[in-house]
MDAnalysis code that builds the backbone (N, CA, C; Angstrom):
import MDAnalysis as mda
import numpy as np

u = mda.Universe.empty(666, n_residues=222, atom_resindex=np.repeat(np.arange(222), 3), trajectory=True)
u.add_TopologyAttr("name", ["N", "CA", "C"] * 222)
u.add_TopologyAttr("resid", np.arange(1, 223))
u.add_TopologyAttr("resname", ["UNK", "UNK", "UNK", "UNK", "UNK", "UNK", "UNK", "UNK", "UNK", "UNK", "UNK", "UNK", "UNK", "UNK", "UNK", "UNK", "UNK", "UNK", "UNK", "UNK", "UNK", "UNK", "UNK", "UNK", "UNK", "UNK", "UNK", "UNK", "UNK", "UNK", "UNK", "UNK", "UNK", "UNK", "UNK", "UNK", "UNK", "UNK", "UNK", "UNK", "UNK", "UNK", "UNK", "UNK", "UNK", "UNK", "UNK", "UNK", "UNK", "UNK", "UNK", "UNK", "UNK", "UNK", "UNK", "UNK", "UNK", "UNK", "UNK", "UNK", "UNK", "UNK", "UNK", "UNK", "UNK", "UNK", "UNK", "UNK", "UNK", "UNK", "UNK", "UNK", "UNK", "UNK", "UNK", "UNK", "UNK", "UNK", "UNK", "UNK", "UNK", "UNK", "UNK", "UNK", "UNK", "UNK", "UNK", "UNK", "UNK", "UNK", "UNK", "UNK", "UNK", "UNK", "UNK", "UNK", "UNK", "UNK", "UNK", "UNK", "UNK", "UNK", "UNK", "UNK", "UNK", "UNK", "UNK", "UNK", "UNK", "UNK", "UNK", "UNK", "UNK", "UNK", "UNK", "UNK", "UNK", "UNK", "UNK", "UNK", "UNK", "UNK", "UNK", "UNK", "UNK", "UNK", "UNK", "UNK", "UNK", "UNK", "UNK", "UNK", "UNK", "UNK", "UNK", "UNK", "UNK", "UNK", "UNK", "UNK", "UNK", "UNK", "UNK", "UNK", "UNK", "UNK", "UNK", "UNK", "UNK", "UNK", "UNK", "UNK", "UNK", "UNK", "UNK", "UNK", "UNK", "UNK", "UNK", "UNK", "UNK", "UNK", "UNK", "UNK", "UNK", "UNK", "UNK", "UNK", "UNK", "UNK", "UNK", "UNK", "UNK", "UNK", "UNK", "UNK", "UNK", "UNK", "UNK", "UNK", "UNK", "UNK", "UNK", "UNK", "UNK", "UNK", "UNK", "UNK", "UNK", "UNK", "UNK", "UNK", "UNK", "UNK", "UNK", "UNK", "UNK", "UNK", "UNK", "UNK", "UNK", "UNK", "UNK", "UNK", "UNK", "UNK", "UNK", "UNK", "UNK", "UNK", "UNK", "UNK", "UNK", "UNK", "UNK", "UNK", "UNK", "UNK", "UNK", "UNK", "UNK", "UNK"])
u.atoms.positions = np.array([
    [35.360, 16.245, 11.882],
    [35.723, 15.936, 13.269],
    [35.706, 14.431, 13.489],
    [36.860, 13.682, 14.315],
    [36.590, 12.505, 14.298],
    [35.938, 12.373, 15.567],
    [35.191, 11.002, 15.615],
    [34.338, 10.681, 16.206],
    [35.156, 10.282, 17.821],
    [34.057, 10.927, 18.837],
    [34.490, 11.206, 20.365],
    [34.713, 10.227, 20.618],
    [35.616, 9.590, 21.719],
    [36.061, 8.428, 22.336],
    [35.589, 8.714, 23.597],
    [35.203, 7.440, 24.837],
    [34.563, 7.577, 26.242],
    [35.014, 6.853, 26.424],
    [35.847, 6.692, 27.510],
    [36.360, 5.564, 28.262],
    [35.032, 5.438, 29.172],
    [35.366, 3.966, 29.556],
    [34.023, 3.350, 30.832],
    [34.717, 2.753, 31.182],
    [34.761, 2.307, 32.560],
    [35.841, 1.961, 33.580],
    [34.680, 0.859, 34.261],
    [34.834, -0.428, 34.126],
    [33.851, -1.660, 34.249],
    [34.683, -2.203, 35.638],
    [33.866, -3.003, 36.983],
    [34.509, -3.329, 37.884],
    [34.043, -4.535, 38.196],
    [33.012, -5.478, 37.193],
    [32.926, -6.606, 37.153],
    [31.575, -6.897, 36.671],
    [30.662, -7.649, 37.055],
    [29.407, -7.868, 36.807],
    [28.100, -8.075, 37.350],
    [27.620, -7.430, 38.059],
    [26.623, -8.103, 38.863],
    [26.757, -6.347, 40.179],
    [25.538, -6.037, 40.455],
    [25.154, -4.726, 41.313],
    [25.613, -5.246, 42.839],
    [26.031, -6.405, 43.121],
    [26.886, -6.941, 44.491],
    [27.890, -6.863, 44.543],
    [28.901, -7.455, 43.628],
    [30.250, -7.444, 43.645],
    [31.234, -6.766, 42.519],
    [30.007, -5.995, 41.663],
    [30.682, -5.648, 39.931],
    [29.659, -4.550, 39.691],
    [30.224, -4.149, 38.382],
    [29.545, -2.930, 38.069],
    [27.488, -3.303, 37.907],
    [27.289, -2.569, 37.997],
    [25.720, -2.456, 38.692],
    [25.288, -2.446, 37.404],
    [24.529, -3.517, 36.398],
    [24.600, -3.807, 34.972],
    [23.143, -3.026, 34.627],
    [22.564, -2.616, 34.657],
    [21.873, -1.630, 33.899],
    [22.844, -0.341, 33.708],
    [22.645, -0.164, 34.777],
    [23.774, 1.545, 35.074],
    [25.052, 1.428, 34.033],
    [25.607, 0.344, 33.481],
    [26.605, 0.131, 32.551],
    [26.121, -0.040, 31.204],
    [24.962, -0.354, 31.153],
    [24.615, -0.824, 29.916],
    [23.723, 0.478, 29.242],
    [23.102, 1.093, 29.985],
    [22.675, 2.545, 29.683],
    [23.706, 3.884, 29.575],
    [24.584, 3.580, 30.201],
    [25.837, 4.267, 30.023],
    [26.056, 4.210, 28.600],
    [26.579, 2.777, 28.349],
    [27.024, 2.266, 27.063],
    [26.471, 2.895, 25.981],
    [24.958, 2.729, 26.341],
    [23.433, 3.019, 24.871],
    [23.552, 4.531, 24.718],
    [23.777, 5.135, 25.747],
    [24.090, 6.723, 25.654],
    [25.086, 7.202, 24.647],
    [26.450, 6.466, 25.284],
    [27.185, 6.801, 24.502],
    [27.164, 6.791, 22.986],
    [26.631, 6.129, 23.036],
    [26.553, 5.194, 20.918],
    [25.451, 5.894, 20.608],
    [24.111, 6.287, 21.443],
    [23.150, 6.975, 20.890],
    [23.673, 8.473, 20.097],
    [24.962, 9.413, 21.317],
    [25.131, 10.055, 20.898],
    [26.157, 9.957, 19.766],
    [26.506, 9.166, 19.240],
    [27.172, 9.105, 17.852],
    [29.059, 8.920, 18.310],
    [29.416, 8.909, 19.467],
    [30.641, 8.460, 20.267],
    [30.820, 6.964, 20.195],
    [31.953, 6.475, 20.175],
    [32.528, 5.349, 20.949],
    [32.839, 4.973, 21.671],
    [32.230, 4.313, 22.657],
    [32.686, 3.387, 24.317],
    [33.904, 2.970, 24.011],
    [35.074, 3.051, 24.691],
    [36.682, 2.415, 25.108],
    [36.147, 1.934, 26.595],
    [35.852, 0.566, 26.384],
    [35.513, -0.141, 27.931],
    [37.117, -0.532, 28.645],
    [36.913, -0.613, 29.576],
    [38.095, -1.474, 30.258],
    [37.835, -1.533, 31.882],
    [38.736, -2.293, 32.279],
    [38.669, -2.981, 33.822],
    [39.816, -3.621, 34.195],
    [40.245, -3.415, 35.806],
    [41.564, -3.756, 36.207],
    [41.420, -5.545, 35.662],
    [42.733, -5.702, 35.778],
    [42.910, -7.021, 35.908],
    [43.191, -7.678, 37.247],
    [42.287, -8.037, 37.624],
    [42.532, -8.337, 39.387],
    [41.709, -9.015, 40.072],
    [41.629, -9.630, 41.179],
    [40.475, -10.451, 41.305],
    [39.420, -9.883, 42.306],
    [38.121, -10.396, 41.885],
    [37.123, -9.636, 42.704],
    [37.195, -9.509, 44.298],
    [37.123, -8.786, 45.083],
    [37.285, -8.938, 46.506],
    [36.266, -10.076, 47.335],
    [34.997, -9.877, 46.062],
    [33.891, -11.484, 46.771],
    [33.070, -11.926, 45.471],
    [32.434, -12.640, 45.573],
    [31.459, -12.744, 44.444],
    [30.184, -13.490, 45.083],
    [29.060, -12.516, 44.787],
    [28.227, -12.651, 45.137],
    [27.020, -13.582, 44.788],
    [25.817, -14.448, 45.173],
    [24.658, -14.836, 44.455],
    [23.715, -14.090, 44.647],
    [23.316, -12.658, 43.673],
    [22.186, -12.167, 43.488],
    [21.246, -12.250, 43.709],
    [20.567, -14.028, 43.887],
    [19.555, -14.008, 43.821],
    [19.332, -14.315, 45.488],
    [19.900, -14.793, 46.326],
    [20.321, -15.536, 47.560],
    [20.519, -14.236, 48.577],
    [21.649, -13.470, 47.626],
    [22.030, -12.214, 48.372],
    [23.148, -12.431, 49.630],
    [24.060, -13.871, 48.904],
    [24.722, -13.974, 49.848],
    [26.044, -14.518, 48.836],
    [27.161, -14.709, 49.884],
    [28.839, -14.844, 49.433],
    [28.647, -16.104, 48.657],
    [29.168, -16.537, 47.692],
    [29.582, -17.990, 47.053],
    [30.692, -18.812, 47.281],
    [31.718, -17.859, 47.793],
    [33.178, -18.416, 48.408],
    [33.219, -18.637, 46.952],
    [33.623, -18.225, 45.593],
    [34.345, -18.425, 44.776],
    [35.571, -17.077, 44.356],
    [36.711, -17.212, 43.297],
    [36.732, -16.716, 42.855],
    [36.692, -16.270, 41.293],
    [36.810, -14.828, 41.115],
    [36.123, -14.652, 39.907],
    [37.881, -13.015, 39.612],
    [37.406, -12.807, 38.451],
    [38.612, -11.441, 37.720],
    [37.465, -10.746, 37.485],
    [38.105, -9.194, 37.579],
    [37.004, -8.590, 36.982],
    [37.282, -7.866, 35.674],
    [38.392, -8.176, 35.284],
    [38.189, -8.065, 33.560],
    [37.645, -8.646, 33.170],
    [37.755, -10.315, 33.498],
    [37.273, -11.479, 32.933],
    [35.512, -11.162, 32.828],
    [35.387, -10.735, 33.919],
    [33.803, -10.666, 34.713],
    [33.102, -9.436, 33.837],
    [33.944, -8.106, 33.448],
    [33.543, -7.138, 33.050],
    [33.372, -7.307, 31.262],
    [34.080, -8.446, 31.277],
    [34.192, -8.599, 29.754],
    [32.304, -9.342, 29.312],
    [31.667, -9.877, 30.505],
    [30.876, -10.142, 30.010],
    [29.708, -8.770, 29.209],
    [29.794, -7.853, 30.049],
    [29.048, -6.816, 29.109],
    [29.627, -5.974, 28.233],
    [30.704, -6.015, 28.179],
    [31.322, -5.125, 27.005],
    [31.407, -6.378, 25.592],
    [30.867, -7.721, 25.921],
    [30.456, -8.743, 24.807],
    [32.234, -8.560, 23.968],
    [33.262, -9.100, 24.938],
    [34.674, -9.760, 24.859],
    [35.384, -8.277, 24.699],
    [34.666, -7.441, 24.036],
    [35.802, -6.046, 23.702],
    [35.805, -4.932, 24.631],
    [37.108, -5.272, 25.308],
    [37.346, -4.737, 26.288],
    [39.065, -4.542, 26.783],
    [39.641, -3.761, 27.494],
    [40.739, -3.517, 27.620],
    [41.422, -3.890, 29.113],
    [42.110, -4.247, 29.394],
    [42.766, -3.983, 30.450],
    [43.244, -2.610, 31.055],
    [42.867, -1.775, 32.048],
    [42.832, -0.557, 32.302],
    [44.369, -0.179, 32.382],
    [45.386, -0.853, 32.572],
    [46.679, -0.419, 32.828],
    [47.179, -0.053, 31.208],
    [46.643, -0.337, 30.161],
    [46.505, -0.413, 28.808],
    [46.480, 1.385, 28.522],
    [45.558, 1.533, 28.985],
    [44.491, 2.827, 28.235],
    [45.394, 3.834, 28.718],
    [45.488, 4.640, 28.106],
    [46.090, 6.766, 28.739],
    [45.223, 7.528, 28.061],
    [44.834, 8.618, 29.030],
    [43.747, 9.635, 28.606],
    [43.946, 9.967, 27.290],
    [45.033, 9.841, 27.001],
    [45.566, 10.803, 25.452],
    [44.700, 9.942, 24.390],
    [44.412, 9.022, 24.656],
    [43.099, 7.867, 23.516],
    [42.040, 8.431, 23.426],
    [41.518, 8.914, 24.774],
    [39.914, 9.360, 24.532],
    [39.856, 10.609, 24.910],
    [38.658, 11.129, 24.697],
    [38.092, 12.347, 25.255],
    [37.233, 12.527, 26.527],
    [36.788, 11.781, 26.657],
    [35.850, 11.559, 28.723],
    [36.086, 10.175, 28.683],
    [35.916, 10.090, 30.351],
    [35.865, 9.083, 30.685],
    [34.278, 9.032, 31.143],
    [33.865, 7.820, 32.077],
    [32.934, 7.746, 32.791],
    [32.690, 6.287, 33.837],
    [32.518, 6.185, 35.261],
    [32.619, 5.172, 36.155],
    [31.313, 5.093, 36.147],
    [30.568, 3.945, 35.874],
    [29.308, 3.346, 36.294],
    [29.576, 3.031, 37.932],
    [28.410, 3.014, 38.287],
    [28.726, 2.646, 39.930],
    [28.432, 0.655, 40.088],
    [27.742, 0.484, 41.174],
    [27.342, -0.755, 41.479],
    [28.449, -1.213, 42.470],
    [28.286, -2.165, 43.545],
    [28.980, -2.531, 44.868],
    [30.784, -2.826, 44.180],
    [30.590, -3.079, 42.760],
    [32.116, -3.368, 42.478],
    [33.191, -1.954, 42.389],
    [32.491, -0.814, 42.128],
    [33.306, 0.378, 42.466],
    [33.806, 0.378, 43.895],
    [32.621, -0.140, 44.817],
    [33.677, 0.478, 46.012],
    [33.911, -0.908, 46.506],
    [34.649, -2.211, 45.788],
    [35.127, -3.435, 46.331],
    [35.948, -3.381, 45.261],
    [36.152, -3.276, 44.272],
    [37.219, -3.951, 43.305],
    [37.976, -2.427, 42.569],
    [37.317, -1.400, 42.114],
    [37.925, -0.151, 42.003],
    [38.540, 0.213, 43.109],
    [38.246, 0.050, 44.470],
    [38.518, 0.942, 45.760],
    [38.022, -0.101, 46.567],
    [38.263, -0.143, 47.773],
    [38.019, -0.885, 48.899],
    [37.036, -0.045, 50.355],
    [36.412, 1.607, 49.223],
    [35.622, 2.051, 50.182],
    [34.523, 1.118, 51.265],
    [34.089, -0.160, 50.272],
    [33.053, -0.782, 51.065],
    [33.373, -1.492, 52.753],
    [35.055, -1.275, 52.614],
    [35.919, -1.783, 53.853],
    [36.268, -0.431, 54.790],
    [36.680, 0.488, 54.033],
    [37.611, 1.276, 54.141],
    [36.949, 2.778, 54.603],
    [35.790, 2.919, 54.176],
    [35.371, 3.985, 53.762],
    [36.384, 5.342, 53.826],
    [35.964, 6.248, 54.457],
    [36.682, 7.780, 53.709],
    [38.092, 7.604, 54.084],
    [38.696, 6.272, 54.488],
    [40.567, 6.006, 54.546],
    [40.555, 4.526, 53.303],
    [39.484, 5.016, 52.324],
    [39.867, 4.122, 51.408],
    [40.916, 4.208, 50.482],
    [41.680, 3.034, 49.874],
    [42.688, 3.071, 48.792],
    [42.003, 2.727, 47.434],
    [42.592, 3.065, 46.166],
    [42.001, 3.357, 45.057],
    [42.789, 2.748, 44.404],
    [42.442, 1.468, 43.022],
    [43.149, 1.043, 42.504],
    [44.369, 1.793, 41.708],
    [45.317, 1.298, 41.877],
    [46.575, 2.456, 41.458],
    [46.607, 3.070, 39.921],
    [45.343, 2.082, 38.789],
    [45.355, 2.132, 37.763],
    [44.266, 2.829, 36.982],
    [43.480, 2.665, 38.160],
    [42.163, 3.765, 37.963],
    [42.451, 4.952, 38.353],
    [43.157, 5.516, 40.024],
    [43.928, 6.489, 39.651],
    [44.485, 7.389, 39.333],
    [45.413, 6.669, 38.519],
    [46.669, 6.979, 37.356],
    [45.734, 7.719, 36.388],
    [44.835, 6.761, 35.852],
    [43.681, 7.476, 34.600],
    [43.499, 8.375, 34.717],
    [42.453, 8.656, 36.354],
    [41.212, 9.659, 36.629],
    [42.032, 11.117, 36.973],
    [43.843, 11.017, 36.905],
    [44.534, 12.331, 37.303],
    [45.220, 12.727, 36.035],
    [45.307, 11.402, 34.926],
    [45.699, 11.565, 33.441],
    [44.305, 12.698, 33.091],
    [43.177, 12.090, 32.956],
    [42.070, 13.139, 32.685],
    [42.131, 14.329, 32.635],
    [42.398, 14.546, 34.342],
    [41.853, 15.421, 35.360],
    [43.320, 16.423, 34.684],
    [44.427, 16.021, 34.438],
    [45.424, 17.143, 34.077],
    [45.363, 17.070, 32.798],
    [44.806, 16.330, 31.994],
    [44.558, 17.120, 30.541],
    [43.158, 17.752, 30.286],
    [42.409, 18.218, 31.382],
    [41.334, 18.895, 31.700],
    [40.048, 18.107, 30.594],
    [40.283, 16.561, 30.914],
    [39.084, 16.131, 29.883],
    [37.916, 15.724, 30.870],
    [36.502, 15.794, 30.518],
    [35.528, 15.737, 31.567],
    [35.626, 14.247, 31.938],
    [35.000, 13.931, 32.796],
    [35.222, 12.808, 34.077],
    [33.136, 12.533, 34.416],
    [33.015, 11.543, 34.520],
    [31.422, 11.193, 34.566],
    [31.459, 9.937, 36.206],
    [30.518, 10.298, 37.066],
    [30.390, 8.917, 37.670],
    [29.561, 9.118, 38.394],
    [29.115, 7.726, 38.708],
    [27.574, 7.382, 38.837],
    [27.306, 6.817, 39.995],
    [26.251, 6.570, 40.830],
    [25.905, 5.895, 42.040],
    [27.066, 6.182, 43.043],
    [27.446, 5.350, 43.614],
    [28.451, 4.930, 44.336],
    [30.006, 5.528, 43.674],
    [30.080, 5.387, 42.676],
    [31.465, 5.618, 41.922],
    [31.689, 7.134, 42.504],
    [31.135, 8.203, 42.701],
    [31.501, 9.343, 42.904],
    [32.689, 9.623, 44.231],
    [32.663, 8.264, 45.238],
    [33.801, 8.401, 46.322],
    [34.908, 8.299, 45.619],
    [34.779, 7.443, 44.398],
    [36.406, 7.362, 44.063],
    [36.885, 8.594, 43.809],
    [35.934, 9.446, 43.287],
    [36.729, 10.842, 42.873],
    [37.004, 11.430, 43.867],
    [36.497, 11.467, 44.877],
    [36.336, 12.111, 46.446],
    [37.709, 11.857, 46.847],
    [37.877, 10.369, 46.907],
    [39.391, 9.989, 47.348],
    [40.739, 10.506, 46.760],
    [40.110, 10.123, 45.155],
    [41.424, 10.966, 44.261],
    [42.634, 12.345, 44.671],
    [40.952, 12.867, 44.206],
    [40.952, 14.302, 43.845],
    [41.442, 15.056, 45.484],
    [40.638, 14.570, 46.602],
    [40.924, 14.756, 47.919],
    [41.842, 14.669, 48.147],
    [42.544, 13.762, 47.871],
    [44.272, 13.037, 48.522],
    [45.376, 14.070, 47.005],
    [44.953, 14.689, 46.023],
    [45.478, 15.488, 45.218],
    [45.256, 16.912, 45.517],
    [44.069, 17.484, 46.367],
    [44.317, 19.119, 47.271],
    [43.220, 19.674, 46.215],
    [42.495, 18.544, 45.316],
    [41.523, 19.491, 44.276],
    [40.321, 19.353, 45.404],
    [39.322, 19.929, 45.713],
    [37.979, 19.700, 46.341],
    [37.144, 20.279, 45.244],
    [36.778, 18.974, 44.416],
    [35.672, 18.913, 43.573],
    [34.022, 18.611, 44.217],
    [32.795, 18.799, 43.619],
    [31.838, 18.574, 44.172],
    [31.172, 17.525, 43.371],
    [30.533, 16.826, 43.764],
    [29.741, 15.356, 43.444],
    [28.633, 15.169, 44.612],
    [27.467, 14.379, 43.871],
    [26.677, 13.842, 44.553],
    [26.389, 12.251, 44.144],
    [25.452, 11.652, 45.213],
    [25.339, 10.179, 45.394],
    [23.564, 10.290, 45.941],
    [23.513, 11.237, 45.590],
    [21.659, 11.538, 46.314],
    [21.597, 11.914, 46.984],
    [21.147, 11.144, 48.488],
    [20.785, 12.265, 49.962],
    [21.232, 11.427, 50.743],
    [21.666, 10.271, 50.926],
    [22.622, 9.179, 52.030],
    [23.351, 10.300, 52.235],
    [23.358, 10.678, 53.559],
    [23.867, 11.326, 54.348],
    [25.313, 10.529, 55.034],
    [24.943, 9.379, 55.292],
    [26.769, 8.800, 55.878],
    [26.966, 8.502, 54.618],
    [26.827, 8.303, 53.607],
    [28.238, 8.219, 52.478],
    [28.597, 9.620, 52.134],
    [27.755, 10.684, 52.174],
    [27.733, 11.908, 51.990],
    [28.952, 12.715, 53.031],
    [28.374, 11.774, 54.034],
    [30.095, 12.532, 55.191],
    [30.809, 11.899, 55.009],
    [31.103, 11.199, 54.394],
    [32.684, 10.315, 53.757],
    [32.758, 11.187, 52.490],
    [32.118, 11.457, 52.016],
    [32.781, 12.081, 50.530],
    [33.309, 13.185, 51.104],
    [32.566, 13.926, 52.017],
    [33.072, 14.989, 53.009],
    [33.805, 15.106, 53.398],
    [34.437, 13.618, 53.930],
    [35.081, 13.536, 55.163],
    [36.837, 13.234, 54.217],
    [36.606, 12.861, 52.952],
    [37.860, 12.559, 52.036],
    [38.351, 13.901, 51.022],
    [37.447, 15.248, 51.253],
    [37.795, 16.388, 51.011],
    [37.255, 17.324, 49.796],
    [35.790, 16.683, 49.419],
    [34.824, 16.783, 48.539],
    [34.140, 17.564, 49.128],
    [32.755, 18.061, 48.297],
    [31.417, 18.392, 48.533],
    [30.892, 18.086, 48.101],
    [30.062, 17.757, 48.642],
    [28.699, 16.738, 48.364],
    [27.466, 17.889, 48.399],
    [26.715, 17.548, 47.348],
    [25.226, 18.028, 47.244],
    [23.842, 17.440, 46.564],
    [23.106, 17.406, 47.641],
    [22.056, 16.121, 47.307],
    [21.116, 16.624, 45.276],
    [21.106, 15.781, 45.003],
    [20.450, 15.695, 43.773],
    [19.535, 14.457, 43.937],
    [18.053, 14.838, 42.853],
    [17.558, 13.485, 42.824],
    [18.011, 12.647, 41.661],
    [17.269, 11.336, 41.142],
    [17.790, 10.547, 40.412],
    [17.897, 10.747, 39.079],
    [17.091, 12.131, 38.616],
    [16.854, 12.037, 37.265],
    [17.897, 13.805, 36.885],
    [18.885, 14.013, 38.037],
    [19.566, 15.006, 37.778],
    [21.171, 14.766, 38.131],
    [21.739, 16.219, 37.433],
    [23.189, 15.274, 37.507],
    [23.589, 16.839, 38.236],
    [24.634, 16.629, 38.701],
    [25.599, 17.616, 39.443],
    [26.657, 18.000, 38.730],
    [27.147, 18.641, 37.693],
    [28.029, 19.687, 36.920],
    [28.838, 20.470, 37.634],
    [30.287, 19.924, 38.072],
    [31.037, 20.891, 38.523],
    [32.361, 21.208, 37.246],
    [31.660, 22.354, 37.094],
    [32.448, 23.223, 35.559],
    [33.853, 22.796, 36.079],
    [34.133, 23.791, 37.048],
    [35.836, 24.070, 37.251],
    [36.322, 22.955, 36.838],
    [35.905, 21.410, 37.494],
    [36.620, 20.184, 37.622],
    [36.438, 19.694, 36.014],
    [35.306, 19.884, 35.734],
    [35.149, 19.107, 34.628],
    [34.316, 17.927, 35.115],
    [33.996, 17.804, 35.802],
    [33.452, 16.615, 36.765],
    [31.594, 16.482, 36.653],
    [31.003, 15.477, 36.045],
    [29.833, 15.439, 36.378],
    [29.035, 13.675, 36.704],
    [28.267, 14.097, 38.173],
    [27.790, 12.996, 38.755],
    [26.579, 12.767, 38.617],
    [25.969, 11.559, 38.681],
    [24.416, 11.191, 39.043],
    [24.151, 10.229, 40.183],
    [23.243, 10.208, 40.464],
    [23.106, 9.066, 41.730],
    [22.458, 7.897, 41.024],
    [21.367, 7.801, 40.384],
    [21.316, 6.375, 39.542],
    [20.601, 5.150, 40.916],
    [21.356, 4.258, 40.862],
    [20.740, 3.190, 42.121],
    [20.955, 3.570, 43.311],
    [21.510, 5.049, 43.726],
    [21.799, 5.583, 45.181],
    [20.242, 5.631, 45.871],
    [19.042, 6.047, 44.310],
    [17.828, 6.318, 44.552],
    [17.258, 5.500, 43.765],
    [17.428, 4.908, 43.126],
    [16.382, 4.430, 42.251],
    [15.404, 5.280, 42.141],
    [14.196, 4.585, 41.917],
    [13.844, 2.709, 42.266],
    [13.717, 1.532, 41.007],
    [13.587, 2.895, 39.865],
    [13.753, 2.074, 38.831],
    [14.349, 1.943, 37.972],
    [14.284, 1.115, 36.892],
    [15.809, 1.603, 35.439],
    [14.954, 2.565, 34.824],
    [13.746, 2.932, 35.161],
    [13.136, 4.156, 34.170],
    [13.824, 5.186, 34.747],
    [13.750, 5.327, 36.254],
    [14.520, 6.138, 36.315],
    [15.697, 6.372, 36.390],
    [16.356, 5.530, 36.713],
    [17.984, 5.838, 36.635],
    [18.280, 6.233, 34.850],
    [17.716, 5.785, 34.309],
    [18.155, 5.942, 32.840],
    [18.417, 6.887, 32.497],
    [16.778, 8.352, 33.015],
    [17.035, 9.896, 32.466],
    [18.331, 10.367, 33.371],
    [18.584, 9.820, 34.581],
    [19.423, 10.820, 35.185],
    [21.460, 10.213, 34.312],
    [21.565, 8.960, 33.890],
    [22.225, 8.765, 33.225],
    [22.519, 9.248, 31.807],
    [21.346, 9.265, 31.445],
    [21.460, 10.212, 29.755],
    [21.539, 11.705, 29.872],
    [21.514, 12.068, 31.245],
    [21.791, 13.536, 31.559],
    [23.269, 13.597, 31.179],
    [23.618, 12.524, 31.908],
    [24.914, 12.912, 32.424],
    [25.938, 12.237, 31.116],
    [25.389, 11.711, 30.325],
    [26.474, 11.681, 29.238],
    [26.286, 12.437, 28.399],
    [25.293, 12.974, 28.359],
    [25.157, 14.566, 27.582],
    [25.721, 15.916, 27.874],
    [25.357, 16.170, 29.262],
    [26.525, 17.131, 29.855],
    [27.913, 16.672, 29.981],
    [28.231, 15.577, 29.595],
    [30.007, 15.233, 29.712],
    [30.175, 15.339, 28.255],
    [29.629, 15.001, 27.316],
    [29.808, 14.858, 25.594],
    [29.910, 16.551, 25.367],
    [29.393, 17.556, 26.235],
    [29.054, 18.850, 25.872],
    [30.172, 19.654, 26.252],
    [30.909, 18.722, 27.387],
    [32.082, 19.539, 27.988],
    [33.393, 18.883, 26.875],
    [33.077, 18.014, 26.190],
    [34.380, 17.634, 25.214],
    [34.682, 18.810, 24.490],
    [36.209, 19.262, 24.313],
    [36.698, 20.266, 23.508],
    [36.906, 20.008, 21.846],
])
């Protein structure tokens, strides 16, 4: 058997304006632990803000978030308009504030958010070659939006936030609370979520509920 392929769908760098870098980097360790290969990639586009972490406030610069995402995939990395499901076998969206600013504009928009046209394109390439689909924290609206605005009503969770919970609702999902160290498995879809930094509080814990969830997605590969 050749060895499984995972797409990871990166939205920049940093848990403010980019993918939420533990939650990506434990993703990553999962994958490779289980004997698979990460296919990273990220739009080519520019960040909607970029943040100082430590300040917790805007920088007025700008930044790409390939460019930006390339820092943890250490240069190997793809441009997402690149990739078609037919390469890999799952995908998986790390969350962090850059899913819903640079994947999607939920952080503006919420449940009348738009979805990058290239992420998408992917997540319905997947979704119609029935390959499993993974996402984490925050990332679970994008599927909400997708899949919602496509007539599928898949189920996902984000923890127990109740107003992001009625936006996933409210974009044609179901939502069901999980804690951090469990994942939500919806067979039919192929679809499985974790909440991760929805709850923290720590990377101890976000970690088990992440290695859940690339285990139950590695299990749903055909």
């Amino acid at each position: 058997m050749s060895q499984r392929k995972v797409g990871v769908i990166l939205s920049g760098c940093g848990a403010s304006d980019g993918s939420e870098i533990h939650e990506a980097v434990l993703t990553l360790l999962e994958i490779s632990r289980a004997g698979a290969e990460p296919v990273i990639a990220a739009p080519d586009a520019p960040q909607r803000d970029v943040i100082d972490h430590r300040a917790r406030a805007p920088l007025g610069e700008t930044r790409n978030v390939l460019v930006e995402s390339a820092r943890i995939a250490r240069g190997k990395i793809r441009d997402i308009r690149e990739l078609r499901a037919a390469e890999i076998d799952a995908l998986v969206l790390p969350g962090g504030y850059g899913a819903a600013k640079n994947l999607s504009d939920f952080a503006i928009a919420g449940a009348e958010c738009a979805v990058h046209p290239e992420v998408e394109r992917l997540l319905l390439e997947m979704h119609a070659a029935k390959k499993p689909i993974g996402a984490i924290c925050i990332a679970p609206v994008i599927l909400a939006r997708v899949f919602g605005r496509a007539g599928t009503r898949i189920r996902v969770t984000i923890g127990d936030d109740a107003e992001t919970a009625a936006k996933i609702i409210a974009m044609g999902a179901a939502h069901e609370q999980r804690r951090v160290d469990e994942t939500l498995v919806d067979s039919e879809h192929r679809i499985v979520t974790t909440p991760a930094y929805m709850l923290g509080p720590t990377i101890a814990d976000v970690s088990r509920g992440i290695a859940k969830l690339v285990q139950d997605l590695l299990g749903m590969i055909r």
